[in-house]
PATORTOR-963929 format. One record per atom (N, C-alpha, C, O): atom name; residue in three letters; residue number from 0; x negated, y, z. Coordinates in Angstrom, 1 decimal, padded with zeros to 4 digits, m for minus. Layout:
BEGIN
+-------+--------+-----+--------+--------+--------+
! atome ! residu ! num !     c1 !     c2 !     c3 !
+-------+--------+-----+--------+--------+--------+
!    CA !    ALA ! NUM !      X !      Y !      Z !
...
+-------+--------+-----+--------+--------+--------+
# end
This chain:
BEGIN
+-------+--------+-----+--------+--------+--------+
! atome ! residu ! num !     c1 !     c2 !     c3 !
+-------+--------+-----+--------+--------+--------+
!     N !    UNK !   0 !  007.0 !  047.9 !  029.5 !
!    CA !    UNK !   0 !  007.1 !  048.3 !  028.2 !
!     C !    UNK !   0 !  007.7 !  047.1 !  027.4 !
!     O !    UNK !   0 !  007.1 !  046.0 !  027.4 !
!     N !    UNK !   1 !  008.7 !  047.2 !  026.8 !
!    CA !    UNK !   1 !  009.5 !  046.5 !  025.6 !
!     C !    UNK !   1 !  009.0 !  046.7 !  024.3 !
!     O !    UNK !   1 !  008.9 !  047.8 !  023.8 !
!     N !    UNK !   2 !  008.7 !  045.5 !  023.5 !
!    CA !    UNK !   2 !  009.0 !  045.8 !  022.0 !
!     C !    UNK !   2 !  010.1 !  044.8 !  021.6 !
!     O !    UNK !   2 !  010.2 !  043.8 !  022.4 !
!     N !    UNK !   3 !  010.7 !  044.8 !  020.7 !
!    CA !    UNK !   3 !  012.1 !  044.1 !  020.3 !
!     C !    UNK !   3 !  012.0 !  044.5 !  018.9 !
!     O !    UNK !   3 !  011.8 !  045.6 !  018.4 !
!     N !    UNK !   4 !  012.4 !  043.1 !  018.1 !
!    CA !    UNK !   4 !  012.2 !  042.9 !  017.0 !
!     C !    UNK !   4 !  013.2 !  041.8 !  016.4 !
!     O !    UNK !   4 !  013.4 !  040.8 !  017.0 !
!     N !    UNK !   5 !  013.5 !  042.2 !  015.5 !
!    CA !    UNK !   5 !  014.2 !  040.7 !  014.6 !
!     C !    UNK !   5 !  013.9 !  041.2 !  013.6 !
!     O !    UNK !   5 !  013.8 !  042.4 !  013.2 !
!     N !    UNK !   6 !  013.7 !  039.4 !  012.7 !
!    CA !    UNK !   6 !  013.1 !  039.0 !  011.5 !
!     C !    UNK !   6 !  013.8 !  038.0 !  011.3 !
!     O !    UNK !   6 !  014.1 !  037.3 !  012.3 !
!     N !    UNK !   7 !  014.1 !  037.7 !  009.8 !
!    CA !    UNK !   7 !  014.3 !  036.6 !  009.3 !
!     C !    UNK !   7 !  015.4 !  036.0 !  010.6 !
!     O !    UNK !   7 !  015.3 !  034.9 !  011.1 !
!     N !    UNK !   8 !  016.2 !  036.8 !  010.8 !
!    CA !    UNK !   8 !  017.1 !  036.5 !  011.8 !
!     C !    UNK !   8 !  016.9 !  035.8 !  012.7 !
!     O !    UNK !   8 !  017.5 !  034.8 !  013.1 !
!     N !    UNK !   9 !  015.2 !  036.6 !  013.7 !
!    CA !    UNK !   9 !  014.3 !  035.4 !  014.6 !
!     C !    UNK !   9 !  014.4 !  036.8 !  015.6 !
!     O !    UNK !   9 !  013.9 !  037.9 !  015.2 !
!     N !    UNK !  10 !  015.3 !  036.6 !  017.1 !
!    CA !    UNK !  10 !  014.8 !  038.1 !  017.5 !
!     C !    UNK !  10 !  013.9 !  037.4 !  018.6 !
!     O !    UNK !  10 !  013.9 !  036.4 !  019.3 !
!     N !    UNK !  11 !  013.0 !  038.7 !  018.5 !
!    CA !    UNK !  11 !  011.4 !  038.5 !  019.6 !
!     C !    UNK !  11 !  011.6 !  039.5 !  020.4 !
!     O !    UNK !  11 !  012.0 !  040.6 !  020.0 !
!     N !    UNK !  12 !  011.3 !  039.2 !  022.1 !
!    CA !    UNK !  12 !  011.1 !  040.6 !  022.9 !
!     C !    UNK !  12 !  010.1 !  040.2 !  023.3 !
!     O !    UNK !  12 !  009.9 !  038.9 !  023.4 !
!     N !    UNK !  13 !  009.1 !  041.1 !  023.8 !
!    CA !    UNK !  13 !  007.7 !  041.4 !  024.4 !
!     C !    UNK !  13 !  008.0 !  042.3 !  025.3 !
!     O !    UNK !  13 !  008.6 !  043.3 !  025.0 !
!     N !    UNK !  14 !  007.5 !  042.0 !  026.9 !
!    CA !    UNK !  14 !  008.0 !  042.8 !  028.1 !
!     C !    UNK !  14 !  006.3 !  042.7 !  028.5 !
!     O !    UNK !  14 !  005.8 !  041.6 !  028.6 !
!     N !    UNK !  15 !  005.5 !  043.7 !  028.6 !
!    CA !    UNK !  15 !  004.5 !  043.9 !  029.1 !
!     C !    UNK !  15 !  004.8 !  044.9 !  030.3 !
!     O !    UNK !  15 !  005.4 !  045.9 !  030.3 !
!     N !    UNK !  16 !  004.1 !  043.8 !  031.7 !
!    CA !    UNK !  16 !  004.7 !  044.4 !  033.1 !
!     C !    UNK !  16 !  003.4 !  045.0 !  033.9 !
!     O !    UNK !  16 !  002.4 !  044.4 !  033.9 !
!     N !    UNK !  17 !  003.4 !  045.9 !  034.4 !
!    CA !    UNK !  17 !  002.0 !  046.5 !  035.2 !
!     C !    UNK !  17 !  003.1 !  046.7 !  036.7 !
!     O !    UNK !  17 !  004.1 !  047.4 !  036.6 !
!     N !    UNK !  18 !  002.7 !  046.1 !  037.9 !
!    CA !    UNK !  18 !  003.1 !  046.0 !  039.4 !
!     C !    UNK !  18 !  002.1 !  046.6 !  040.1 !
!     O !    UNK !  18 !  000.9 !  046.4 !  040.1 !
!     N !    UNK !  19 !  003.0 !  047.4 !  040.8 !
!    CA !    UNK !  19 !  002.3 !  048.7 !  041.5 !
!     C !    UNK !  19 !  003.1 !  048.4 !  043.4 !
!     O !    UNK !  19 !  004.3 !  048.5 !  043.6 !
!     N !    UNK !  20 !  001.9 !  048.0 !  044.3 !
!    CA !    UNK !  20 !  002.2 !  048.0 !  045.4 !
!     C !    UNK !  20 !  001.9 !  049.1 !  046.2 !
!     O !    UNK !  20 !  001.6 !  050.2 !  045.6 !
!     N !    UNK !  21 !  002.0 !  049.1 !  047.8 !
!    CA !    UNK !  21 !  002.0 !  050.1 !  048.7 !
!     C !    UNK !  21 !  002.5 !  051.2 !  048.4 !
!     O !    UNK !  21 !  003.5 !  051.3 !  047.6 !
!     N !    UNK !  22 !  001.9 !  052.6 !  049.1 !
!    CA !    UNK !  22 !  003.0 !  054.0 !  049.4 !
!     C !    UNK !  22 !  003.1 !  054.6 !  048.2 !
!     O !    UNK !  22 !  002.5 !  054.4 !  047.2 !
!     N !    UNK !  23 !  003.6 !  055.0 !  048.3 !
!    CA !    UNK !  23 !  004.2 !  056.1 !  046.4 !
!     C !    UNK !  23 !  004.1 !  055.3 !  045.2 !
!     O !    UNK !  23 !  003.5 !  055.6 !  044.2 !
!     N !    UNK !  24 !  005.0 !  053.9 !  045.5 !
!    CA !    UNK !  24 !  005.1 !  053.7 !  043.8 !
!     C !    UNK !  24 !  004.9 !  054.7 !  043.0 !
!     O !    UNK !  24 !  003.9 !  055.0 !  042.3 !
!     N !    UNK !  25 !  006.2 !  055.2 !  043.2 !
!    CA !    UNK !  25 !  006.2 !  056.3 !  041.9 !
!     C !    UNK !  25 !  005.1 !  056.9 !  041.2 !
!     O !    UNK !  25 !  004.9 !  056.9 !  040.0 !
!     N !    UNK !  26 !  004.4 !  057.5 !  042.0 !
!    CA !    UNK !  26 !  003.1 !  058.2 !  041.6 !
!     C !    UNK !  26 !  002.2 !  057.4 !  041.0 !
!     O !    UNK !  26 !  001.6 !  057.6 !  040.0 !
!     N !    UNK !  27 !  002.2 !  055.9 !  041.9 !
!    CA !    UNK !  27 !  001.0 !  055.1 !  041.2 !
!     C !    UNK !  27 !  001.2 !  054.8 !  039.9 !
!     O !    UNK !  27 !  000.2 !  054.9 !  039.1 !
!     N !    UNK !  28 !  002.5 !  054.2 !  039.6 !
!    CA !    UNK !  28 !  003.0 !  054.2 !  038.8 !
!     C !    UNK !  28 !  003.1 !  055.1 !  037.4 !
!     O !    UNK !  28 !  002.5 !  054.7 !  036.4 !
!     N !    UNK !  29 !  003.8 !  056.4 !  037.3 !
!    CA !    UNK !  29 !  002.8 !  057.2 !  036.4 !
!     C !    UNK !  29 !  001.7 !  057.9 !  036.0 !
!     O !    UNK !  29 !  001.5 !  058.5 !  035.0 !
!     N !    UNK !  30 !  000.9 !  057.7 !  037.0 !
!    CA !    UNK !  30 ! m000.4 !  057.8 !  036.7 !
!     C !    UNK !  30 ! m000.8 !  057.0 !  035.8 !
!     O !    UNK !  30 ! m001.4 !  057.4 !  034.8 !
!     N !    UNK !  31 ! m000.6 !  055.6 !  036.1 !
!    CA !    UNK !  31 ! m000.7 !  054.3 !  035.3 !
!     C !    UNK !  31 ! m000.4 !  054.6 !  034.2 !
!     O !    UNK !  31 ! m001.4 !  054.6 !  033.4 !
!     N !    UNK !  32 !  000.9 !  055.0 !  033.7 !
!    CA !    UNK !  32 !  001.5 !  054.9 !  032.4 !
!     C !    UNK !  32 !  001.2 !  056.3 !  032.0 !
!     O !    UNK !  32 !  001.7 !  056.4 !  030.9 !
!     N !    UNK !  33 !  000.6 !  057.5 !  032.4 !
!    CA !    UNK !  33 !  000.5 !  058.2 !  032.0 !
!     C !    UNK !  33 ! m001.2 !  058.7 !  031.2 !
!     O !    UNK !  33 ! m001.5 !  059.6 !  030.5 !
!     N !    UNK !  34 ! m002.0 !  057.5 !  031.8 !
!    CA !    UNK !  34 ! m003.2 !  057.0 !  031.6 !
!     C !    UNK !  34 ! m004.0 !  055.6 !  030.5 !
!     O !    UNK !  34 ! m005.1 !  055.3 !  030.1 !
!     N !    UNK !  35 ! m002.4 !  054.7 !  030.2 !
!    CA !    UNK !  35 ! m002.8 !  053.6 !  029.4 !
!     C !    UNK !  35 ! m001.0 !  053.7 !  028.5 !
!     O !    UNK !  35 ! m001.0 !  053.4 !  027.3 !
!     N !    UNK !  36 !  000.0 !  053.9 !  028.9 !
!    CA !    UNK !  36 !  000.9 !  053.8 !  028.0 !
!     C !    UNK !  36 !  000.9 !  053.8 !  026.5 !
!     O !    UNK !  36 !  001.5 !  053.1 !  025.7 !
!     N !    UNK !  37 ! m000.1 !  055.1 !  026.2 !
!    CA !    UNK !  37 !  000.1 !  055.3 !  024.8 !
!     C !    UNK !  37 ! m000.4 !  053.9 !  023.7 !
!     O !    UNK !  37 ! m000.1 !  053.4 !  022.6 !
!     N !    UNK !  38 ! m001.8 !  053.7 !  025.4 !
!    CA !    UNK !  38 ! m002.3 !  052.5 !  024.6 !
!     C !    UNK !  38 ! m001.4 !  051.2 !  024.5 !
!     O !    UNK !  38 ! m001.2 !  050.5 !  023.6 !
!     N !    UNK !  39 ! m001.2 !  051.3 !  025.5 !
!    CA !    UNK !  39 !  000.1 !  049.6 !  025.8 !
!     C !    UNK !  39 !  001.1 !  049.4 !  024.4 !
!     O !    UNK !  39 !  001.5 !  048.3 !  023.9 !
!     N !    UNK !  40 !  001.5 !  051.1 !  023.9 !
!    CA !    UNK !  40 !  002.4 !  051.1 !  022.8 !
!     C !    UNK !  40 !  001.8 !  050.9 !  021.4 !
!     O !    UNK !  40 !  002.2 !  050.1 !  020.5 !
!     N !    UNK !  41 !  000.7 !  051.6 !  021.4 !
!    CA !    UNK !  41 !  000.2 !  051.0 !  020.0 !
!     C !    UNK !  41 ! m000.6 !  050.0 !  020.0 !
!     O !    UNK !  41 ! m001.2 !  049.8 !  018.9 !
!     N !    UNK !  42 ! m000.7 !  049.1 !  021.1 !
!    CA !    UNK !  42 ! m000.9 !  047.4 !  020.5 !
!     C !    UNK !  42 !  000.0 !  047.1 !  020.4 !
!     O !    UNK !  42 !  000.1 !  046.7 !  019.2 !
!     N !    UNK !  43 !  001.3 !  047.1 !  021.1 !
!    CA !    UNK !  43 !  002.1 !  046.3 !  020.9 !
!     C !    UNK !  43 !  002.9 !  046.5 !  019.2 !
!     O !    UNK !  43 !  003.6 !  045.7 !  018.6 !
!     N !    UNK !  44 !  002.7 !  047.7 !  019.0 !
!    CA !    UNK !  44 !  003.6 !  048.3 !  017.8 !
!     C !    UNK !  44 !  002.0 !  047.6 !  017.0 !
!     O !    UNK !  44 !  002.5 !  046.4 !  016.9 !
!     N !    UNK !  45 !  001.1 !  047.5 !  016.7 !
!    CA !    UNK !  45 !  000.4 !  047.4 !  016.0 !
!     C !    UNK !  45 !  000.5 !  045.6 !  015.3 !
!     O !    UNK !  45 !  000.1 !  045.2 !  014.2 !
!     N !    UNK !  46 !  001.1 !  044.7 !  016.4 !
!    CA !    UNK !  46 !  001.1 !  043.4 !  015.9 !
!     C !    UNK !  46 !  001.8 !  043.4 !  014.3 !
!     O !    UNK !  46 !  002.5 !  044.3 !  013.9 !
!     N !    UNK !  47 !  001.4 !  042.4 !  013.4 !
!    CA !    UNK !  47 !  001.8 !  042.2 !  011.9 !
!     C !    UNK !  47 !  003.1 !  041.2 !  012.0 !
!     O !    UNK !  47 !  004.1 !  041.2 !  011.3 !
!     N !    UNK !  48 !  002.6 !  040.2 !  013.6 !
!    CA !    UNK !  48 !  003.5 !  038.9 !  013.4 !
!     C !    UNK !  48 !  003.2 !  038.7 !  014.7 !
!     O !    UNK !  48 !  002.1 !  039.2 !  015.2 !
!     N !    UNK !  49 !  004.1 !  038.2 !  015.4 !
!    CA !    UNK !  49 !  004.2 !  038.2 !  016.8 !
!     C !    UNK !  49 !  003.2 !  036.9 !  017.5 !
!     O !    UNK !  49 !  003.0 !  035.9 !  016.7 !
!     N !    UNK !  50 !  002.8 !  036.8 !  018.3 !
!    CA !    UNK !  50 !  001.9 !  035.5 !  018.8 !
!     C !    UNK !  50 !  002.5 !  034.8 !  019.2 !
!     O !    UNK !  50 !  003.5 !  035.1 !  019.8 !
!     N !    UNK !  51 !  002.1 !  033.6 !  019.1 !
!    CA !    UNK !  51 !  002.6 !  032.4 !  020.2 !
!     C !    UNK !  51 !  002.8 !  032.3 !  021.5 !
!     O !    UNK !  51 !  002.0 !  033.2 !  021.9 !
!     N !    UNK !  52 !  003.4 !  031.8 !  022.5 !
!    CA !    UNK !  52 !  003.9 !  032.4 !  023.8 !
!     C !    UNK !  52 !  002.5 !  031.7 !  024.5 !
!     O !    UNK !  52 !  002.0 !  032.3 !  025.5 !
!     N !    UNK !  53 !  002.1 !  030.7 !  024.2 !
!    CA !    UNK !  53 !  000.8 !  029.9 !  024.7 !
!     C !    UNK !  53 ! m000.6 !  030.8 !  024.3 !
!     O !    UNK !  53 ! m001.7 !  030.5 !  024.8 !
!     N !    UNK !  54 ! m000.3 !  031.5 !  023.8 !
!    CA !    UNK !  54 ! m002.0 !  033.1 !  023.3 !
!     C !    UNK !  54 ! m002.0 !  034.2 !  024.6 !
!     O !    UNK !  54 ! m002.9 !  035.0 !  024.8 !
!     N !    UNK !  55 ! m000.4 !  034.1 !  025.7 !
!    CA !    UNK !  55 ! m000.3 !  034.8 !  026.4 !
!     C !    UNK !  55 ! m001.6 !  034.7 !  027.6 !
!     O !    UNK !  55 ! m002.2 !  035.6 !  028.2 !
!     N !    UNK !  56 ! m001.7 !  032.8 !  027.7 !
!    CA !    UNK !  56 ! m002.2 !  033.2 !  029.1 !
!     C !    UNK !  56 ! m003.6 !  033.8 !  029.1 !
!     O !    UNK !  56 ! m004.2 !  034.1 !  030.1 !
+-------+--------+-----+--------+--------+--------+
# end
């Protein structure tokens, strides 16, 4: 999931990654995102001001 943003002529991208191994990516995969997506979207849309890259770990 991407959010992308510019401010004050500062542009910010946020790539939140979920890695899915063994047989049927695919399926694991949207299960995943069909189970937490909406939520992955509304934190990320929900920030006021973006965090420091060091709040990641």
């Amino acid at each position: 999931m991407f959010l992308i943003s510019v401010e004050n002529q500062t542009g910010v991208v946020m790539n939140y990654s979920h890695r899915v191994y063994g047989k049927d990516q695919s399926k694991a995969v949207m299960d995943w995102f069909n189970a937490n997506g909406h939520k992955m979207e509304s934190t990320l849309m929900s920030f006021k001001q973006f965090p420091k890259a060091k709040e990641f770990k």
